[in-house]
N, C-alpha and C positions, 0 to 999 in steps of 0.2 A: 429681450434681456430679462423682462422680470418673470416669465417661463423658466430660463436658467436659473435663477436665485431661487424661486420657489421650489424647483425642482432639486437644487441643492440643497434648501434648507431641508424637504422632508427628506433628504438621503442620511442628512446626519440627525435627524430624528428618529431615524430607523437603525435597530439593534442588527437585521436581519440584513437591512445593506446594507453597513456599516461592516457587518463581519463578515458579509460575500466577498466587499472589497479586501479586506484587510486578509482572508484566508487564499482571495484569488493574487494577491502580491505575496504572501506565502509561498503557495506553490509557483508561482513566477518566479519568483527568486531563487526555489529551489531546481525549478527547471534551467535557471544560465549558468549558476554555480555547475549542477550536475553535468550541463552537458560540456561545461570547461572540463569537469573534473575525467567524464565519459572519454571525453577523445583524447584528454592526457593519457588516463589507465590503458584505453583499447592501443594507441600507437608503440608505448613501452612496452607494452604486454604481446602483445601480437593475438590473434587471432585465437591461438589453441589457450593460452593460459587465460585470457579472457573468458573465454566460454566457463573452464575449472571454477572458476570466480563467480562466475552468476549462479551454475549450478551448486555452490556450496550455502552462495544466498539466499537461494531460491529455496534450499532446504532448512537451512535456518532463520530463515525469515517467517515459514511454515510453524517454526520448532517457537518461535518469538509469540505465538498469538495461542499456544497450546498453553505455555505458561501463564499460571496465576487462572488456569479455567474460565475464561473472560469476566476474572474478578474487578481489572479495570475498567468493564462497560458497564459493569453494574452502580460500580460509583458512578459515572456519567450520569444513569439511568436518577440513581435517588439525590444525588447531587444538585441536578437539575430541577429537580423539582423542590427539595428541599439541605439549603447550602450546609443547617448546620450538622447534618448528618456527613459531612469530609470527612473529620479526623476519625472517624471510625471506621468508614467503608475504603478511607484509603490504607486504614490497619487492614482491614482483611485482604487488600490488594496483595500487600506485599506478604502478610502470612502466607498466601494460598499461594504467590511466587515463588517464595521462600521451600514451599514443602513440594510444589510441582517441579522446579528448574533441575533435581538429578538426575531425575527419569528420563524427562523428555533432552536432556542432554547427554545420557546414555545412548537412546535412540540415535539421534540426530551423529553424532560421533561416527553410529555405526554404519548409519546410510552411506553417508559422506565417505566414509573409506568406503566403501564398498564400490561407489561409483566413481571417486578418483582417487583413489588411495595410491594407485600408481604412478600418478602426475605428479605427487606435494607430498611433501617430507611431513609426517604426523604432527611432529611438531609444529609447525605451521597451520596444521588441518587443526588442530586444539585453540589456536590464539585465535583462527577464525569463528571457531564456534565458540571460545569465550566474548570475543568481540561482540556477538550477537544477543546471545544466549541470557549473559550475565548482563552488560552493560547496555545493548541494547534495548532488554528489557524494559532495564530502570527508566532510559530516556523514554518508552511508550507508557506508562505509567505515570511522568511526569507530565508528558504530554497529555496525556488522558485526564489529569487534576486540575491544566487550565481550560481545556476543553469541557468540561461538568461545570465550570464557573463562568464561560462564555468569557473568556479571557484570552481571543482570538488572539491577540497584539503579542502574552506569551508564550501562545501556544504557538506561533510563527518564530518567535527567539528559539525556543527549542528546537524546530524541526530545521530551522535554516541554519542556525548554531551549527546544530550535526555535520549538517552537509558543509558546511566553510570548513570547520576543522579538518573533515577527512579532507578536502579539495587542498586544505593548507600544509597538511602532512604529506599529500602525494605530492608538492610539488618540492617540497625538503626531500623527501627519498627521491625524486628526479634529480636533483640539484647534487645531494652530497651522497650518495649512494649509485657507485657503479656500476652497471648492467642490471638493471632494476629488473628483478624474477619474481614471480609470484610468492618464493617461500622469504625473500628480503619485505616483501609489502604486505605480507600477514603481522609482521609487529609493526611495523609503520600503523597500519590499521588498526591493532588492537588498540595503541596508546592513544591514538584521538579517539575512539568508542571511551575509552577510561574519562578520559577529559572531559570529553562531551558530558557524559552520565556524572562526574560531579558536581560541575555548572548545575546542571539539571535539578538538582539533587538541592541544589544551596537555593536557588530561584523557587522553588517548590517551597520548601520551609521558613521564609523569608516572606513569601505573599499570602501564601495559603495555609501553612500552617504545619505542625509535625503529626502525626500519625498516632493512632490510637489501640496499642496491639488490639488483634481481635478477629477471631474468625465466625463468621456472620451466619450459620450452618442453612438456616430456614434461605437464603438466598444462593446456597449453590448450587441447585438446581437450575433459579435462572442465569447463572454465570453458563452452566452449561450450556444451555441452547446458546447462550452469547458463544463461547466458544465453539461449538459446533460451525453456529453460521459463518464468524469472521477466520474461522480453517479454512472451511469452503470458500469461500471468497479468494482467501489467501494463496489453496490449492489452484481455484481456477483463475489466478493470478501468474503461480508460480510455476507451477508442475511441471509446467510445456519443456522446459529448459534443460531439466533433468532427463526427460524421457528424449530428446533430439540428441543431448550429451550422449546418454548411452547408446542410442541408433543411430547417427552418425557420425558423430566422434565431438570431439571437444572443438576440431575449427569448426565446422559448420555452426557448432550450437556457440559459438564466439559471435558469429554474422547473425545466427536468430536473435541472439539475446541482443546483439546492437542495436538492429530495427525497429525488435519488440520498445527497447528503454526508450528509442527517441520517440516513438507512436505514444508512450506511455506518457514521457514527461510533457509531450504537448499537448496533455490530457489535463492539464493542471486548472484550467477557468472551468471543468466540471467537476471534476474532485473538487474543488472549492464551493461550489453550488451543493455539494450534495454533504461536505461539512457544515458549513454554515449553516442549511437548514435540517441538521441529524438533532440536535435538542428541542429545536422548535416541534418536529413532532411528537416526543416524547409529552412536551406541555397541551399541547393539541387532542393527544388523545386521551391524557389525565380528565379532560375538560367534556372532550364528547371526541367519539369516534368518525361522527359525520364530517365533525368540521377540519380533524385530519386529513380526510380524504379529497378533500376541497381543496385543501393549501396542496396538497400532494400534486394532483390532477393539473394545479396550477401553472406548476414549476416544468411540466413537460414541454410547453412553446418555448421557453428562457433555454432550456439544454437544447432544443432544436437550433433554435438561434445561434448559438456560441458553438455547440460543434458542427453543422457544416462547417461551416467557415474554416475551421480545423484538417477535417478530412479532405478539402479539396488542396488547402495547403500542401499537406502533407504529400498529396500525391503528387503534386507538383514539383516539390523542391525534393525529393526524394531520390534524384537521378545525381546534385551535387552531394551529396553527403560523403561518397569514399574520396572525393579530392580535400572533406574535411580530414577524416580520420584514417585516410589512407585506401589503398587499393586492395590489400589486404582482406578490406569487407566489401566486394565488388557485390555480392550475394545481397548485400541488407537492402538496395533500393528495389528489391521485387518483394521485401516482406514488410518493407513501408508500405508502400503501394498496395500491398493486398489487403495490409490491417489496418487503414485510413479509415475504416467506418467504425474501427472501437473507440474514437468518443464520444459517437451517438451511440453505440451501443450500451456504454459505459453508464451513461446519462439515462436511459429509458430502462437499463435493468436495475439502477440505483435506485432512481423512482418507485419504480413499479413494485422493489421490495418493502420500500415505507409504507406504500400504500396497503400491502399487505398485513404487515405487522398490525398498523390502526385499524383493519377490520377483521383482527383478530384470526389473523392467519398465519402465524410465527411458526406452526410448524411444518407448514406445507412451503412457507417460504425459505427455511432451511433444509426442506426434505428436496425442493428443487436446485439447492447449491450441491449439496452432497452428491446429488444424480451426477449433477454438470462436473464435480470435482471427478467424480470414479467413472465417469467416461471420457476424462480428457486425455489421460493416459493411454490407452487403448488408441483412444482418435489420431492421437499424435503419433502412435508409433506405428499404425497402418497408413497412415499418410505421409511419415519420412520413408519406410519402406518403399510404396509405390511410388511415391513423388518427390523425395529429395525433398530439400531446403523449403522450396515453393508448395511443396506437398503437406509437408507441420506447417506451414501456413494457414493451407486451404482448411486442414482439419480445424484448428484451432478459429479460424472464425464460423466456421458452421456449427462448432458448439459455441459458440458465445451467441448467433443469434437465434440458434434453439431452446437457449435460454430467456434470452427475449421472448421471445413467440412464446414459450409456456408460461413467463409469469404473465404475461398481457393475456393471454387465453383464458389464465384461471380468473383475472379484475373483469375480465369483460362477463363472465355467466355470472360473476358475485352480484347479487341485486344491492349489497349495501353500495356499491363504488355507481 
């Protein structure tokens, strides 16, 4: 008994457990909402406008982390380390938003029609990419301001906010909206993205403070490499869904994207490990670079720990899920089953990139996302080709642990790790 109390007490002594907890009921909670929200969307929707839907997100989710040239990680970055430089780096946040969101919303427009522009009424294909684009933004930005301040508790209201809202909007357009189509649930959706991002908006300048216009010029170069890396990330996040979309059609890439979200959302106790300790190394390697790589090195038993347990789940219950969300996605319990190993994988390519950074490896560790993002595309669409469904599966996990293997390849010859 007093192993437990002791063990209690240092947990809430501890910033670092305290915010593993706190960011791991985060994505827990975002994980029940979504998957309430997931099987409401997928059974309305059906199969083909489901798919239309991911890959519009999938592209502006892309379009969401180009914006502001990852001016938001740069505040993280000096934030972190020193609080009273906010109101100024969160001005240049939103300057650099401000001056980047018409381009890459240009872009983003053009893709999207191009790839489903014949499913969804434009008008529709607009609200979705303001939904993102615009309003989106703002909530990763807000997010991003309590995340620099180690304000797990409302960086968790932001990101769980988001997700109830839209869960709470799709269940009103289920409710009072008749034969609910995708081009009806692009304004359902834009209005909780609006809501969400005011909330946001008021919670930000109420804790943390108002902004300080300002563009920060000597730091956007490192925005860029910020944005380079969290593209790639984002690409070897997203990409898949698009290139399935256009090589198999919109149902199949409906069943990808279903398997892929629920692999993804049961990813949430790593994503949360790999939050909670993203600022800690920023102060680690301000400090010395060895002692980064220490705390880094550390944290790879804790992800082994928490995702087995995950992937063999996954494979297991992966045979009920079309009696959750219907028959419809009969295809998704073979692309569970095949992508059960991405939370370890998730986990030891997350690591393995910190550890990089802290021995001053930033750009072989974004030169190795970039690779992985410009051959997912390719991977994925010689693998729906020869292999159907199961086929973008297979590709997509041989690049994710090719990824693996090369950044552990390059920490294993580094004499500093």
């Amino acid at each position: 008994m007093k192993r437990i109390v002791a063990l209690a007490d240092k947990v809430r002594g501890s910033l670092l457990a305290r915010n593993t907890i706190v960011y791991t009921f985060n994505f827990g909670m975002q994980l029940v909402i979504q998957f309430g929200y997931f099987m409401l969307l997928s059974r309305y929707l059906g199969p083909s406008d489901y798919g239309i839907f991911v890959t519009l997100s999938a592209i502006n989710g892309i379009g969401v982390l180009l914006i502001g040239l990852g001016s938001d990680h740069v505040m993280i970055q000096r934030v972190a380390v020193d609080p009273e430089n906010f109101p100024r780096f969160l001005g240049h946040s939103v300057a650099m938003s401000a001056l980047t969101m018409p381009v890459v919303a240009t872009f983003a427009i053009a893709i999207s029609h191009y790839l489903v522009g014949g499913h969804i009424a434009l008008s529709s294909l607009l609200a979705f990419v303001a939904a993102h684009l615009v309003f989106g933004r703002i909530v990763a930005v807000c997010a991003s301001a309590f995340m620099a301040f180690d304000r797990a508790k409302l960086q968790m209201l932001v990101n769980v906010g988001m997700a109830v809202l839209r869960a709470l909007f799709l269940v009103a357009a289920v409710v009072l909206q008749k034969d609910l189509t995708l081009d009806h649930w692009a304004w359902w959706y834009l209005a909780a993205s609006a809501l969400g991002a005011v909330i946001s908006v008021v919670l930000v300048a109420v804790v943390c403070g108002v902004p300080s216009p300002a563009v920060i010029r000597e730091d956007i170069s490192l925005g860029l490499q910020y944005c380079l890396e969290f593209v790639a990330i984002g690409s070897v996040a997203d990409v898949d869904k698009p290139a399935v979309a256009q090589t198999l059609g919109p149902d199949i890439a409906g069943q990808y994207a279903a398997g892929f979200k629920i692999v993804d959302a049961a990813s949430a106790p790593i994503r949360a490990l790999l939050y909670a300790t993203y600022t800690r190394h920023f102060r680690n390697a301000s400090a010395s670079a060895a002692e980064s790589v220490r705390f880094g090195l550390k944290l790879v038993p804790f992800s082994l720990l928490i995702s087995v347990p995950i992937a063999i789940f996954l494979y297991f219950v992966a045979d009920y899920i079309p009696y959750l969300i219907g028959h419809d996605f009969d295809g998704t319990p073979e692309i569970i089953q095949l992508l059960a190993l991405y939370p370890l994988l998730m986990g030891l390519s997350g690591i393995g990139a910190d550890i990089l950074r802290a021995v001053g490896k930033q750009k072989l560790r974004i030169t190795l996302l970039i690779i992985t993002a410009l051959v997912m595309v390719p991977a994925i669409w010689a693998g729906a080709v020869l292999g159907g469904l199961l086929g973008a599966g297979l590709a997509r996990l041989i690049v994710q642990i090719s990824l693996v293997g090369a950044t552990w390849l390059f920490l294993a010859r580094d004499r500093a790790v």
